[in-house]
C-alpha positions in Angstrom: 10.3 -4.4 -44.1 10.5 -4.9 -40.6 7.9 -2.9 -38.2 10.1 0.0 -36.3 9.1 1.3 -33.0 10.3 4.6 -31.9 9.5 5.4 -28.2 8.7 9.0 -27.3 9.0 9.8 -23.6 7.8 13.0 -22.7 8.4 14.0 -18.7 6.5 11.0 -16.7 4.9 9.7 -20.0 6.7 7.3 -22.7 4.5 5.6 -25.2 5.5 3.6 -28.8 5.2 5.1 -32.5 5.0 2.1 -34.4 5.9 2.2 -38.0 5.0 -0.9 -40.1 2.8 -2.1 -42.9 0.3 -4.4 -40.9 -3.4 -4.7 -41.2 -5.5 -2.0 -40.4 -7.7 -4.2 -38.3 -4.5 -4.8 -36.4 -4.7 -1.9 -34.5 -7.4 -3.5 -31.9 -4.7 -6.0 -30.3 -2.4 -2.7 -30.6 -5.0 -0.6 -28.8 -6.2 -3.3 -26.2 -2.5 -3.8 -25.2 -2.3 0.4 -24.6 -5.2 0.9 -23.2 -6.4 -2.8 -21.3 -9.2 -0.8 -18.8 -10.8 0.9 -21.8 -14.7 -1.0 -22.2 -15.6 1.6 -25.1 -14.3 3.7 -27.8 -14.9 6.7 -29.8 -13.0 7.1 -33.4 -12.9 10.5 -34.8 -12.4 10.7 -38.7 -12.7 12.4 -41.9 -15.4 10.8 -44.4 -12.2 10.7 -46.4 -10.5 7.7 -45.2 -13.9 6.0 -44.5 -12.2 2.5 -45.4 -9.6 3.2 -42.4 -11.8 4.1 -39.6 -14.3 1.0 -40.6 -11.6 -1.1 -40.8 -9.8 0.2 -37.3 -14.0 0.2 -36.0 -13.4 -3.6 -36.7 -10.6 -4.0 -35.0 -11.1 -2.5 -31.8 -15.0 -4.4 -31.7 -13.3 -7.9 -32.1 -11.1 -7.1 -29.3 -13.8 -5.8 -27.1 -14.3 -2.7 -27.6 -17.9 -0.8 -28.3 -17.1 1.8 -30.9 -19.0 5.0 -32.0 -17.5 6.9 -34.6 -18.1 10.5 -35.4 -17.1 12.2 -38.6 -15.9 15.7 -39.0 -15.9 17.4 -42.4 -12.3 17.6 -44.1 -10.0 20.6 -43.7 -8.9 23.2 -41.6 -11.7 24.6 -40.7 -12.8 21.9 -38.4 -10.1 22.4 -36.0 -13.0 25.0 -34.2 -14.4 25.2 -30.8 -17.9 24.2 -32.6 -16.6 21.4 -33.8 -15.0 20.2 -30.3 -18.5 21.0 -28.9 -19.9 18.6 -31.7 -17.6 15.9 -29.9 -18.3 16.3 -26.5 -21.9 16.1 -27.1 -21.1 12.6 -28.5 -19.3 11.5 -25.9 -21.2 12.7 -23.4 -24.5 10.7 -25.5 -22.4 7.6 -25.1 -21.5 8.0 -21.4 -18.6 8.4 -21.5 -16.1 8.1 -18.5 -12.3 8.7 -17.5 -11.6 5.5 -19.3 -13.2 5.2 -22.6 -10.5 6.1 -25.3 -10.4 8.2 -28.5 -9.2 7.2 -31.5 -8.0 9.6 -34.2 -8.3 8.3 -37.9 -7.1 11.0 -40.0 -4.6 14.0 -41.0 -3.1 16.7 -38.6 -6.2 18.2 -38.2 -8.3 15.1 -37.0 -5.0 14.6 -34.5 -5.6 18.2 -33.5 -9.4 18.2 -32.9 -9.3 14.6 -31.8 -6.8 15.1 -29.3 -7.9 18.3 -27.6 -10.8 17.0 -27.0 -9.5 14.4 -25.1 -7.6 16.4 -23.0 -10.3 18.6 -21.8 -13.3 15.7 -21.8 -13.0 15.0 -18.1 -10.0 16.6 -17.4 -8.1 14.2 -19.8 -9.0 10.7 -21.3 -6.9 8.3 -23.1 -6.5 8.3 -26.9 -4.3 6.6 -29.7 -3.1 8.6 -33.2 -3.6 6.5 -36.3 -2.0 9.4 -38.9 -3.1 8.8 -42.7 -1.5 11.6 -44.1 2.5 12.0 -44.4 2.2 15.4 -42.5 0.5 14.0 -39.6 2.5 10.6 -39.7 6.2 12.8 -38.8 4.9 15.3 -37.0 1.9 16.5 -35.7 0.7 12.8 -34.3 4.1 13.3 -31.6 4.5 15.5 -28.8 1.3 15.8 -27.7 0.5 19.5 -29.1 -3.6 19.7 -29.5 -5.2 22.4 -30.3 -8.2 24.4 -32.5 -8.0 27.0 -34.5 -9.3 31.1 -33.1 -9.9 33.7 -36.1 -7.1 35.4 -35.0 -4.6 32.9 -35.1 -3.8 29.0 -35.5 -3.8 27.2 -32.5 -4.1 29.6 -30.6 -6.3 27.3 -28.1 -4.9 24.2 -27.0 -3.2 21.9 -24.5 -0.3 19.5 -24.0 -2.1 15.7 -24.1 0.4 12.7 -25.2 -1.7 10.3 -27.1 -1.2 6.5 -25.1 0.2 5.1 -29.0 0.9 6.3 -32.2 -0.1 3.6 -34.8 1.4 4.4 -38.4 0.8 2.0 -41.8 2.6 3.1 -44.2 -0.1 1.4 -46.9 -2.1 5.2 -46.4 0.8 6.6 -48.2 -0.9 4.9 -51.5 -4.1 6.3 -51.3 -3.0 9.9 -49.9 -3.6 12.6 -52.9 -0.7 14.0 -54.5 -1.0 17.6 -53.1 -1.5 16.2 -49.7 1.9 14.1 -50.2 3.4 17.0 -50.9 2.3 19.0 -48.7 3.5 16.5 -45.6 6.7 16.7 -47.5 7.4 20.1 -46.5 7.9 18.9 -42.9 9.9 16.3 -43.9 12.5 19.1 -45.3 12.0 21.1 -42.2 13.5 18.3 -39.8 16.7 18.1 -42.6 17.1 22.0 -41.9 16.8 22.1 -38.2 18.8 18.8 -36.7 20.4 16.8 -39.7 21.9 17.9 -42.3 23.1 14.1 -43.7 19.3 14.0 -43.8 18.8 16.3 -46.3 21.6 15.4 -48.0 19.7 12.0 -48.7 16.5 14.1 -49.6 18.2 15.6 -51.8 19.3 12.5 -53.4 16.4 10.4 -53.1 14.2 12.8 -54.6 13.1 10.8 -57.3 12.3 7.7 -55.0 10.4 10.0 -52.5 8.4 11.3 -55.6 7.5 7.9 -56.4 6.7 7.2 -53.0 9.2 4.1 -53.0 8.0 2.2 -49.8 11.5 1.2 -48.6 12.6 4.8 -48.6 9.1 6.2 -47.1 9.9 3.5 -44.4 13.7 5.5 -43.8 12.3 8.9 -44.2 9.1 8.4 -41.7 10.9 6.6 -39.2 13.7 9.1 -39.4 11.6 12.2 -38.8 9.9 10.4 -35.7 13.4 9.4 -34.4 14.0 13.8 -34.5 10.5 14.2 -33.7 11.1 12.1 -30.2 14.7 13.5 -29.5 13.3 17.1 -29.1 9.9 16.1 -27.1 12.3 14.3 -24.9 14.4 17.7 -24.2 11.3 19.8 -23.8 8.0 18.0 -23.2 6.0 21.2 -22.8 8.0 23.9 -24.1 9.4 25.3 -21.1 13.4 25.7 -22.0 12.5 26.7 -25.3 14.1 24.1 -27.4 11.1 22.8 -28.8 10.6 26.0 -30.3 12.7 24.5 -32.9 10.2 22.7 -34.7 8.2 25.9 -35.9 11.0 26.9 -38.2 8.2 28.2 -40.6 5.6 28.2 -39.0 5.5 32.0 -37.8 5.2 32.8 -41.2 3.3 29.9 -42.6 0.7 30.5 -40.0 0.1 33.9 -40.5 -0.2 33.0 -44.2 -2.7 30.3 -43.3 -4.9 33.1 -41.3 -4.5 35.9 -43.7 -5.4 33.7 -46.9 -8.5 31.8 -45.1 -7.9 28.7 -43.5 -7.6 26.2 -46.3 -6.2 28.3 -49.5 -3.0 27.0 -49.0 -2.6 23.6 -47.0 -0.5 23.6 -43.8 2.7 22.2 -45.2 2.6 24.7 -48.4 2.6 27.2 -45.9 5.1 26.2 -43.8 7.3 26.1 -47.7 7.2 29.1 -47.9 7.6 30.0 -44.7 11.1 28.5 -44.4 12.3 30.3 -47.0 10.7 33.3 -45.7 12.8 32.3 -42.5 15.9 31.8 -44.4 16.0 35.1 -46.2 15.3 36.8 -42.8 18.6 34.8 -41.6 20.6 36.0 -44.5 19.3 40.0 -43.8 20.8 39.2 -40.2 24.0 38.3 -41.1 23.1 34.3 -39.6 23.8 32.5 -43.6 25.4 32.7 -46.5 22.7 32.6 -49.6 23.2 29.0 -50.6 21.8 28.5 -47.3 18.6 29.4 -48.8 19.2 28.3 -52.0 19.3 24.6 -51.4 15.9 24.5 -49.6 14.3 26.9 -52.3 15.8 24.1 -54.4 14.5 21.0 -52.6 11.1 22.4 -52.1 10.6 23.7 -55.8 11.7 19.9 -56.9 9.3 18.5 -54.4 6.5 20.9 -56.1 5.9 23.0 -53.5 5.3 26.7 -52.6 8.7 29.3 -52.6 7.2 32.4 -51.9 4.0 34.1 -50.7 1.2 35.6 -52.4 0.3 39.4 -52.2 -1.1 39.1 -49.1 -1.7 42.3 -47.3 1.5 42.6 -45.3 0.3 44.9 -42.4 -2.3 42.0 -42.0 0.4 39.2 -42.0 2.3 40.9 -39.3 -0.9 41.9 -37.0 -1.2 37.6 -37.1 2.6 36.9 -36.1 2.5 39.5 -33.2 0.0 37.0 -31.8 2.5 33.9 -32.8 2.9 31.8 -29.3 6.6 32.9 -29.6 5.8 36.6 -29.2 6.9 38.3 -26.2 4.8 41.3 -25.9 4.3 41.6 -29.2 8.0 41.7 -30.0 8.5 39.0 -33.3 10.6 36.1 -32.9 11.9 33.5 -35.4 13.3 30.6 -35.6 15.9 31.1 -38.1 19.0 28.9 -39.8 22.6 28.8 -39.2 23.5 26.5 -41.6 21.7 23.4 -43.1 21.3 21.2 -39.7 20.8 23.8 -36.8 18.8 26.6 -36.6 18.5 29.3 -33.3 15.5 31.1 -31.9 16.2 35.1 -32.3 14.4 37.5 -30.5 13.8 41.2 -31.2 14.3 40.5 -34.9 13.2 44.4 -36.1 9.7 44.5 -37.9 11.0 46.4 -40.9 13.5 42.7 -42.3 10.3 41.2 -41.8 8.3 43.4 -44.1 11.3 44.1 -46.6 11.5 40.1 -46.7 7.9 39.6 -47.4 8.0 41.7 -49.9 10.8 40.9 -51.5 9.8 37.3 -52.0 5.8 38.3 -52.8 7.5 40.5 -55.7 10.2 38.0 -57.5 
């Protein structure tokens, strides 16, 4: 298959998302072309994809880079000020200056660490996104959102930082595990629901295919999601008009399921599962969709083998976490809710009590 490159231009900034199946070692010409000043390098990465990083270490050296490389333990939990702290100490041991560029090896939450480090070491420094996971490969390694995690809410510290490149080989897809798949699956549905319906009309009947993670229609399906992905930075770099917004249809919910449960019970796509159905059902109490609406994600996602509904989680608990969701407007809730497969609408002042009859509806079927 040919390499596809999707350019993202957010404000003053445009750089390439490059989707292909090329050598991992590639990625030094890739990253000496982005970032020609750059004399040294750090890669942040997860001992988990220990064969990547080394492999992107020797790229970047034979193209002149010196490399350290720091490893962060997997999951969510990483994404923590102690953590960031960990990374500026490195940097900071390898002198570091204004130039030297970050490379993140990894899932979402390498990106998130990664890249909010960069933006507050020095005041900003250069880095490049090499996503290993499906999750981080259509979403989270786009737009520039970087952020850790606070106790009392998921990225609730952060910054707006566009990576120079976005370097994705679809060859990670073969080594990802199967709940991780799945779980980047989740916002693979979610771009189907909020800007394009034909696409998940051919979700729907690919399904098989994407199961069997059929390179040829990974290729469509990644390069599709980025294509969305780019169209929305475009219209709101830095969430300021609010149509950005957009891509948390979900995530209010899934978030506050993510805090509630423990940051890694359930991984971030799973929660964002069923948090669009959560969504949905609120959208049907308001009178925005007809059942079915809901009934064809519920569908999708239960094929796909992930997550409906929540668990008993306390429900005062869940709501005490959305009040503190970074769509909140003085602690009134707002969602980002459905009105037909292929748009969706930001509502505010959605009343408290649909939230908590829908929670517990779905909690108790």
């Amino acid at each position: 298959m040919t390499p596809a490159v999707v350019t993202v231009a957010a404000g003053e900034t445009r750089y390439p998302v490059l989707i292909h199946q090329a050598n991992w070692q590639d990625l030094g010409g890739w990253a000496r072309r982005s970032c020609p000043a750059s004399l040294q390098s750090l890669i942040v990465s997860d001992i988990a994809v220990a064969s990547y990083a080394e492999a992107v270490r020797g790229g970047l050296e034979q193209h002149g880079f010196r490399v350290q490389t720091a490893w962060i333990p997997s999951g969510e939990t990483s994404k923590s000020l102690a953590q960031a702290a960990r990374l500026y100490d490195e940097l900071v041991a390898m002198e570091a200056d204004r130039l030297t560029l970050v490379v993140a090896v990894g899932g979402g939450v390498v990106g998130d660490l990664a890249g909010f480090v960069a933006a507050t070491f020095c005041r900003g420094i250069p880095w490049l996104m090499v996503p290993t996971t499906l999750l981080a490969m259509v979403d989270s390694s786009i737009g520039g959102k970087v952020a850790v995690n606070h106790p009392r809410g998921k990225n609730l510290i952060g910054a707006f930082h566009q990576p120079i490149a976005v370097w994705i080989s679809l060859h990670a897809l073969d080594t990802l595990p199967e709940r991780e798949y799945r779980s980047g699956l989740a916002e693979v549905v979610k771009y189907g629901v909020i800007l394009d319906e034909d696409f998940f009309a051919y979700l729907e009947r690919h399904l098989e295919l994407i199961l069997a993670r059929n390179r040829e229609v990974l290729h469509y399906v990644v390069l599709r999601c980025c294509q969305l992905k780019a169209q929305v930075v475009e219209e709101d770099p830095t969430e300021q008009t609010g149509r950005r917004a957009i891509l948390n249809y979900g995530h209010t919910f899934g978030h506050a399921f993510e805090t509630v449960s423990g940051y890694g019970t359930w991984l971030h796509g799973e929660a964002v599962a069923a948090g669009m159905i959560c969504a949905s059902r609120l959208a049907e109490k308001l009178g925005l969709i007809t059942p079915e609406v809901t009934e064809r994600q519920r569908r999708l996602l239960q094929r796909l083998g992930l997550p409906t509904r929540p668990q008993p989680w306390p429900v005062a608990e869940l709501l005490a976490v959305m009040r503190h969701d970074k769509k909140a407007r003085a602690g009134q809730l707002r969602f980002i809710l459905p009105n037909r497969i292929g748009a969706v609408q930001l509502v505010s002042q959605v009343p408290e009590q649909l939230v908590v009859a829908t929670l517990e509806e779905l909690m108790q079927s």
